[in-house]
MIDREN-125042 format. One line per 2 residues: number of its first residue (from 1); for each residue x, y, z of N, C-alpha, C. Coordinates in pm, 1 decimal. Layout:
BEGIN
NUM) X,Y,Z,X,Y,Z,X,Y,Z ~ ...
END
This chain:
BEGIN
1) -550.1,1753.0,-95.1,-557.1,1672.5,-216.6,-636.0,1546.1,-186.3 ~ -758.9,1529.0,-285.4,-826.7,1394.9,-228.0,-822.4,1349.4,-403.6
3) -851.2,1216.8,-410.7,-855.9,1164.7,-529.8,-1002.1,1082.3,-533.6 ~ -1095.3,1078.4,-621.8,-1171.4,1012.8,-587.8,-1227.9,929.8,-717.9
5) -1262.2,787.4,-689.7,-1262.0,703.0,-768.2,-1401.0,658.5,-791.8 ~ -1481.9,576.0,-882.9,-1629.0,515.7,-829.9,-1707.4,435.9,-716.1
7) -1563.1,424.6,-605.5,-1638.7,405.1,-518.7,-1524.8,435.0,-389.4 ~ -1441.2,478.6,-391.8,-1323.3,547.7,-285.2,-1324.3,653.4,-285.6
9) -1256.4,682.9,-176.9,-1188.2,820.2,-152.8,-1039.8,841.7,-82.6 ~ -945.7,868.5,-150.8,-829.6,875.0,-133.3,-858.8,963.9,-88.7
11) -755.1,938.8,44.0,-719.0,1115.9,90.5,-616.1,1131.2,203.5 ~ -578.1,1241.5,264.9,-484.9,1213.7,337.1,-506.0,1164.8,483.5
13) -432.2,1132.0,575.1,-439.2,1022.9,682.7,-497.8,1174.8,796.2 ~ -582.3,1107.4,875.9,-608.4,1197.0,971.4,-605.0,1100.9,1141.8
15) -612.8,1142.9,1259.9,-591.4,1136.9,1362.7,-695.1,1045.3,1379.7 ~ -846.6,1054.2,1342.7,-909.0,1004.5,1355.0,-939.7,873.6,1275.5
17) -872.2,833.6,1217.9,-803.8,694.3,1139.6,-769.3,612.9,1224.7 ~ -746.4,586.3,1320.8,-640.7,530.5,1415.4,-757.9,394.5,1430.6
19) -811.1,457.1,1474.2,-917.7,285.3,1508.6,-917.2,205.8,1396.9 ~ -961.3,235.0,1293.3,-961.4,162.2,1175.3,-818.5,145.4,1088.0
21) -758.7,157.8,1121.4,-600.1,164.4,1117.4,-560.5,40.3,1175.7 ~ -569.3,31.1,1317.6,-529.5,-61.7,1432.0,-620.1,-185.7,1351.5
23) -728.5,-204.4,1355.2,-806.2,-277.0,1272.0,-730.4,-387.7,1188.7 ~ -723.9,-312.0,1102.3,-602.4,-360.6,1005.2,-478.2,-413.1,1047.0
25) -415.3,-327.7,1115.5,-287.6,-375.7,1118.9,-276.0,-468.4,1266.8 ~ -372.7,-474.9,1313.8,-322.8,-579.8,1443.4,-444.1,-737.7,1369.4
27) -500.3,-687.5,1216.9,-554.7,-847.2,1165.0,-438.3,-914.1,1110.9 ~ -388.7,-1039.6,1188.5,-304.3,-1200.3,1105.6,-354.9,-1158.4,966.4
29) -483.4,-1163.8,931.3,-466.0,-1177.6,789.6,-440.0,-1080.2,701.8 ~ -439.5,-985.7,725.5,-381.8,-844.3,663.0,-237.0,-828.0,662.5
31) -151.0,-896.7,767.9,-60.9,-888.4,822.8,97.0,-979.3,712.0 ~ -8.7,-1110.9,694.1,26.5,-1239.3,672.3,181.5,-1179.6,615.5
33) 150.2,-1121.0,481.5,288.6,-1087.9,433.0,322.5,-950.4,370.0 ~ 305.5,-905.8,536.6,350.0,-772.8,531.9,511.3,-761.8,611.3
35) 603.7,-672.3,610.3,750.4,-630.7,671.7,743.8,-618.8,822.0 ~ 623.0,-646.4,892.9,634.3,-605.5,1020.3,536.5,-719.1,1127.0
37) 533.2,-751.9,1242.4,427.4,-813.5,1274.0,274.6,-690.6,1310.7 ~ 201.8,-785.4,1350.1,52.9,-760.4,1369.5,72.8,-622.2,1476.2
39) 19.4,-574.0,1499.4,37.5,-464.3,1561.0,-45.1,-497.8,1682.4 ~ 13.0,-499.6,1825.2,-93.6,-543.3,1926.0,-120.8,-449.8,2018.9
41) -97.2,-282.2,1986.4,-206.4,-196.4,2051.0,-182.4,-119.3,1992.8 ~ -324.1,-26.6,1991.1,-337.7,157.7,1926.4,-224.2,238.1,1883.1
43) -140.1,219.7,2030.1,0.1,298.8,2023.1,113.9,275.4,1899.0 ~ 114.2,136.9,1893.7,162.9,92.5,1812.4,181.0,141.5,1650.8
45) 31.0,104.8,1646.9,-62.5,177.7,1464.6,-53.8,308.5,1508.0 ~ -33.2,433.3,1650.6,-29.6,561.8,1600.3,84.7,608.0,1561.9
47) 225.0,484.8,1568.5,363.0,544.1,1551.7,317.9,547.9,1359.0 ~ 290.3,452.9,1296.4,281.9,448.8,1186.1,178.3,543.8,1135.3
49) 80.6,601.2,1192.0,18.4,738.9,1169.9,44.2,863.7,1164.5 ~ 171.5,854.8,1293.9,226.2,1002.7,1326.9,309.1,964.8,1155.2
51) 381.7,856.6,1141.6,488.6,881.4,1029.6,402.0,919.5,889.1 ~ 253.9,875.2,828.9,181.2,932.2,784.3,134.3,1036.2,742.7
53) 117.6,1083.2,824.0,75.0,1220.8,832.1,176.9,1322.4,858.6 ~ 317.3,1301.5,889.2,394.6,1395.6,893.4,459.4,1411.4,735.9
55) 454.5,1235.1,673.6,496.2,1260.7,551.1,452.0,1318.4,430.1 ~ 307.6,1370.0,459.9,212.2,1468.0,345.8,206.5,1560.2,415.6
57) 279.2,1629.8,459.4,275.5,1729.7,466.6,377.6,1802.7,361.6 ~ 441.4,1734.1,272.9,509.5,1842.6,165.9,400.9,1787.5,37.6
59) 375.5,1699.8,17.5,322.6,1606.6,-121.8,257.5,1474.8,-36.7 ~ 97.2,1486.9,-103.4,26.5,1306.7,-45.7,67.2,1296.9,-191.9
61) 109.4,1143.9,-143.1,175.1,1041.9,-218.2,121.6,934.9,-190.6 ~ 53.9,939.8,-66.6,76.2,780.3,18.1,-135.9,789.9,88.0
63) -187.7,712.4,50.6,-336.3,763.5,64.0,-379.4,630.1,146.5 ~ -493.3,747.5,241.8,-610.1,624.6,344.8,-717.5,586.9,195.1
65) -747.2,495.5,254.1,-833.7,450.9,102.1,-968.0,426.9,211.7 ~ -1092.5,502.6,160.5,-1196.7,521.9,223.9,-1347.5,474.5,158.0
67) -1345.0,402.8,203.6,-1523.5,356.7,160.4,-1620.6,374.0,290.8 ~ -1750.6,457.9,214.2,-1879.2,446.4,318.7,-1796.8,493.3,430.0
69) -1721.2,602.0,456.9,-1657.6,646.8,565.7,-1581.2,629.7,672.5 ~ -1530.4,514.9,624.9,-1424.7,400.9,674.2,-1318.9,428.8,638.8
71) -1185.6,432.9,697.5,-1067.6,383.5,670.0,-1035.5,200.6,630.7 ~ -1024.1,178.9,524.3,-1029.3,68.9,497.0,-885.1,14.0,444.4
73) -782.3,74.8,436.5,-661.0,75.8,365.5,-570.0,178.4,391.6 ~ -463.5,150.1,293.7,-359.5,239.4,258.8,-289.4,222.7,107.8
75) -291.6,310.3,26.6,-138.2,307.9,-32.7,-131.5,423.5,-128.4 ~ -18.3,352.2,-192.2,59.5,499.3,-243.8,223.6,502.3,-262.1
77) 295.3,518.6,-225.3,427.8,600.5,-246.9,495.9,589.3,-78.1 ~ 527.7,508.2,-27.9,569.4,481.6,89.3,716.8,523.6,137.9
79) 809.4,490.8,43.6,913.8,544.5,25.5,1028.2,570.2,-90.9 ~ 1063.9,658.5,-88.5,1167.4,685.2,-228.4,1049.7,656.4,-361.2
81) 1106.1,527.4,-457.5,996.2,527.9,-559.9,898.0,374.4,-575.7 ~ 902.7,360.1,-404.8,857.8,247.4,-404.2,681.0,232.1,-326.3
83) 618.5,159.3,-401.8,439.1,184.1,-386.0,422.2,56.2,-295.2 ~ 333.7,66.6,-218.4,302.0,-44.6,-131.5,154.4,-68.7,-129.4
85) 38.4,-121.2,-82.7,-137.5,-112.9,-34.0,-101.9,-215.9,38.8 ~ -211.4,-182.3,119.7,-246.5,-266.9,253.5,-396.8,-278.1,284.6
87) -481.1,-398.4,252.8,-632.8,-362.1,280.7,-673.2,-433.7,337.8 ~ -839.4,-406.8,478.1,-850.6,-463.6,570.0,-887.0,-605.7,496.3
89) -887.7,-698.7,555.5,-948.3,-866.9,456.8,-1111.4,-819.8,445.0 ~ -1193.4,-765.1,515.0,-1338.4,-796.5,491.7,-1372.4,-720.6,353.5
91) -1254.7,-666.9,266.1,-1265.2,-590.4,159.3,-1166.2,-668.3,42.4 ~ -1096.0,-774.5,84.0,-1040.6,-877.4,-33.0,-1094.5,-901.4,-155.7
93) -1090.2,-904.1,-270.8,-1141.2,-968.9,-375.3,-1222.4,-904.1,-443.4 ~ -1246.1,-744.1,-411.7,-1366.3,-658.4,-461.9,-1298.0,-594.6,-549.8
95) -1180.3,-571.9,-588.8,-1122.4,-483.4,-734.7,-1055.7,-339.5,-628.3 ~ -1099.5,-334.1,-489.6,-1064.8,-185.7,-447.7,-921.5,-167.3,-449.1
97) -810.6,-236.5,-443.3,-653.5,-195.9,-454.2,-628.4,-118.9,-606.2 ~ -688.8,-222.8,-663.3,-675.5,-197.8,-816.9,-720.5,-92.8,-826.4
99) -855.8,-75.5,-813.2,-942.6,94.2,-782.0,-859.3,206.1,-765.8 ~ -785.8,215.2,-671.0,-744.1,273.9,-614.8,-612.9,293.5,-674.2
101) -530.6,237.5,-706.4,-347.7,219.7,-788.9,-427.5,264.6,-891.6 ~ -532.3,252.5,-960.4,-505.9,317.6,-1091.8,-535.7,487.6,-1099.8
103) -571.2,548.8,-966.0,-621.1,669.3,-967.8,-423.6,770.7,-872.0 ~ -400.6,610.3,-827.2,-270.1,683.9,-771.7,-135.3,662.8,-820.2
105) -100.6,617.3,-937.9,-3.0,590.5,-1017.9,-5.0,708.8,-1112.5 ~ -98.2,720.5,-1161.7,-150.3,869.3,-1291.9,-73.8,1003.7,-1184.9
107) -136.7,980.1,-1084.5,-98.6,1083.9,-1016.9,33.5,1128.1,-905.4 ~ 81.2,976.3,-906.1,264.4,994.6,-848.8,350.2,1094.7,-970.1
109) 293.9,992.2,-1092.6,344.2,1024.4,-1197.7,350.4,1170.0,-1217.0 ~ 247.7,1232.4,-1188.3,226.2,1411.5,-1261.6,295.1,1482.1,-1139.6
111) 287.7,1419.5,-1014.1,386.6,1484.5,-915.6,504.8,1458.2,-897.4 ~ 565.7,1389.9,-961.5,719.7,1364.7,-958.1,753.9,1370.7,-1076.0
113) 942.2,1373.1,-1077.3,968.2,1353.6,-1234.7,1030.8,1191.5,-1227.1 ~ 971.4,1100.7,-1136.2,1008.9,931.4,-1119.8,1017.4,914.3,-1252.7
115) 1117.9,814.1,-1306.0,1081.7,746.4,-1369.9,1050.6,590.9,-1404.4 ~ 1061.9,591.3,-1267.8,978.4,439.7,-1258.9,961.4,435.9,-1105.5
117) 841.2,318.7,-1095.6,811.3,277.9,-972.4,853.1,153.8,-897.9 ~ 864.0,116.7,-798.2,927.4,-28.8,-758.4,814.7,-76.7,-710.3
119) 810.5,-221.3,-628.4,710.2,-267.8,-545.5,777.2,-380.1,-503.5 ~ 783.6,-434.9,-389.9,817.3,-554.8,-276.5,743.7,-601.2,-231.6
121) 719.4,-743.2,-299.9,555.7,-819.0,-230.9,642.3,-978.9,-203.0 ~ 550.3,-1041.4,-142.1,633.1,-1202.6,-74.1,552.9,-1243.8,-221.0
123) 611.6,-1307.4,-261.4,632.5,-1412.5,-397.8,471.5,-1529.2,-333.3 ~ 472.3,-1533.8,-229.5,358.2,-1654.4,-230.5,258.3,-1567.0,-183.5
125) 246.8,-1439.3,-188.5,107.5,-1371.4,-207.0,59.4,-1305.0,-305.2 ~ 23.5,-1459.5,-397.7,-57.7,-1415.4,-523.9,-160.2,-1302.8,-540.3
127) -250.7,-1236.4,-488.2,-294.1,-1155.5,-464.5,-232.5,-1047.8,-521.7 ~ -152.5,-966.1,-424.5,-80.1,-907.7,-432.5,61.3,-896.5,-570.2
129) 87.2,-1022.5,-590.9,169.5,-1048.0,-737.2,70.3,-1001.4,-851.2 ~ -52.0,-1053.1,-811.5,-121.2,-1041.1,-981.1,-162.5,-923.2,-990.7
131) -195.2,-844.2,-902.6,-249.1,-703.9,-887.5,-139.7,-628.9,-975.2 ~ 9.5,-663.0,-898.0,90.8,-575.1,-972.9,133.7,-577.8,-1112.6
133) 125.2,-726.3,-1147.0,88.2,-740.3,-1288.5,63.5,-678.3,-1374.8 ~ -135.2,-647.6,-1331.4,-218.5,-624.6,-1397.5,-203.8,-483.1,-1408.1
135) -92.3,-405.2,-1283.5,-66.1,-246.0,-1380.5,18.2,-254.8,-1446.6 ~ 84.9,-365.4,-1471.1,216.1,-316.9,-1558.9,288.3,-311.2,-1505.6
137) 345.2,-358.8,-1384.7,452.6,-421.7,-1316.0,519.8,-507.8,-1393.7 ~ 646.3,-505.9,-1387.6,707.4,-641.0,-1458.1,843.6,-689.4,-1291.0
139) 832.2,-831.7,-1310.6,943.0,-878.9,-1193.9,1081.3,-862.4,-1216.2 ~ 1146.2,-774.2,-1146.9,1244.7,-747.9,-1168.8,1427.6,-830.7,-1140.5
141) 1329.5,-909.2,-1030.2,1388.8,-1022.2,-954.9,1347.2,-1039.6,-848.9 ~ 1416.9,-1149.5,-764.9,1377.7,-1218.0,-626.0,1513.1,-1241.5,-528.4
143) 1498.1,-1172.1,-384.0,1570.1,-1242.6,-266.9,1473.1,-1285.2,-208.9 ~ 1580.2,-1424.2,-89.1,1543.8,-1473.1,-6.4,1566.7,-1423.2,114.4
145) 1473.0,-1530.7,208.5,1466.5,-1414.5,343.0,1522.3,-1296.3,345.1 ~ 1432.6,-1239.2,336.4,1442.7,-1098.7,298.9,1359.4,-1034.3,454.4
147) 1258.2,-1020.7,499.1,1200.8,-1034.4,579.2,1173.6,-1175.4,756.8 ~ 1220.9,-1133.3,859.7,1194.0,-1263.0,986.3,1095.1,-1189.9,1028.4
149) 999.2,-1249.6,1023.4,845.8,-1147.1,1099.9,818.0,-1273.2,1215.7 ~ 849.7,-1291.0,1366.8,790.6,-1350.3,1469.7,844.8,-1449.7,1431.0
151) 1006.7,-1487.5,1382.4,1048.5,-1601.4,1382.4,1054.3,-1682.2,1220.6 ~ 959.1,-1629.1,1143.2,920.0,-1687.7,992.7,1029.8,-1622.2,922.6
153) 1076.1,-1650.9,839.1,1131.3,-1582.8,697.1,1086.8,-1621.6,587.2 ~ 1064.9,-1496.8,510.0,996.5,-1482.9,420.8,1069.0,-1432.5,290.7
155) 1056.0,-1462.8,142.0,1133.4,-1389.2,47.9,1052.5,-1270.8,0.2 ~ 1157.9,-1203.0,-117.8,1099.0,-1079.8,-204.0,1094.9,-1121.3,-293.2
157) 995.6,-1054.6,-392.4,1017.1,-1098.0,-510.9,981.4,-896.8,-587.4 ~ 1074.7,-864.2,-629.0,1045.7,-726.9,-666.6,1058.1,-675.7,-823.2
159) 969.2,-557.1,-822.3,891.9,-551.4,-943.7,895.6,-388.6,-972.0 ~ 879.8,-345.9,-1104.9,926.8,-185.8,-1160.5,857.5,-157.4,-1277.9
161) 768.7,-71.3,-1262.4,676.1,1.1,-1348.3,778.3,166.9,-1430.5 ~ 803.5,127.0,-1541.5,822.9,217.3,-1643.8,729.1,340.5,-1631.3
163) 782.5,493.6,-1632.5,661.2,568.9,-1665.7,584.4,575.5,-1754.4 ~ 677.3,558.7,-1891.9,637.5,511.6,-2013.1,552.2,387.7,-2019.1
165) 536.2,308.8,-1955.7,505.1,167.5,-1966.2,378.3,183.4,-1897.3 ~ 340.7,254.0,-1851.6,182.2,246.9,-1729.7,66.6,308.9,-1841.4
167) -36.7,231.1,-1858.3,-189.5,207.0,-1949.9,-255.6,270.8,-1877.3 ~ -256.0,236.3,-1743.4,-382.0,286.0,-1674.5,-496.5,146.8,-1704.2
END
């Protein structure tokens, strides 16, 4: 199953991801306010690959997001009915999350009978808040420290997309 958008390619995680994977997840700024710290070797980003790729193997839910033949991302359906993205920074600010959630929400939707979606983002990463917004996220509420990543605590602020309620 690949999904493909005007300028991505969703598809499922392969072995050969790993470099551009690590990429990502061992960048501070990709990292900033994510559930885990920076990832500081290969091995590390292949535990979160092996879990990847073992988890499409019944249903992709959960997609490498690919430009110009790059692994540049992730998201999708991470767990239960909750959606997450993760994208490298040298790709910030170009519309590609959005790109991408609107080609993989249509399509959680036709593969499950969900009826709604969740999402868990840190409240001071606007970014990430307005994105979810702009599908039709609504905030459902907020905890505190919710997350200690390297000593920091960080809150939630969490959010739930209606099936009924998603425009596209």
């Amino acid at each position: 199953m690949t999904l493909v958008t005007d300028r991505l390619i969703l598809r499922a995680a392969r072995q050969s991801d790993l470099q551009d994977l690590f990429a990502i997840y061992s960048d501070r700024r990709a990292m900033k306010y994510w559930s885990t710290a920076p990832h500081e070797s290969p091995e590390r980003t292949q535990e979160n690959l092996d879990r990847l790729m073992a988890a499409q193997q019944d249903q992709l839910l959960y997609f490498i997001i690919e430009k110009d033949g790059r692994a540049i991302g992730t998201a999708g359906m991470h767990r239960e009915n909750e959606i997450g993205f993760l994208l490298h920074p040298d790709y910030w600010r170009q519309g590609i999350v959005t790109e991408a959630m609107r080609a993989i929400i249509p399509h959680i939707f036709s593969q499950t009978d969900l009826s709604v979606l969740t999402a868990d983002a840190d409240p001071r990463n606007k970014a990430s808040v307005g994105l979810l917004m702009s599908l039709g996220f609504t905030e459902t509420g907020r905890a505190q420290n919710t997350y200690c990543i390297e000593g920091i605590w960080s809150d939630s602020a969490y959010f739930a997309l209606q099936r009924g309620e998603y425009v596209g």
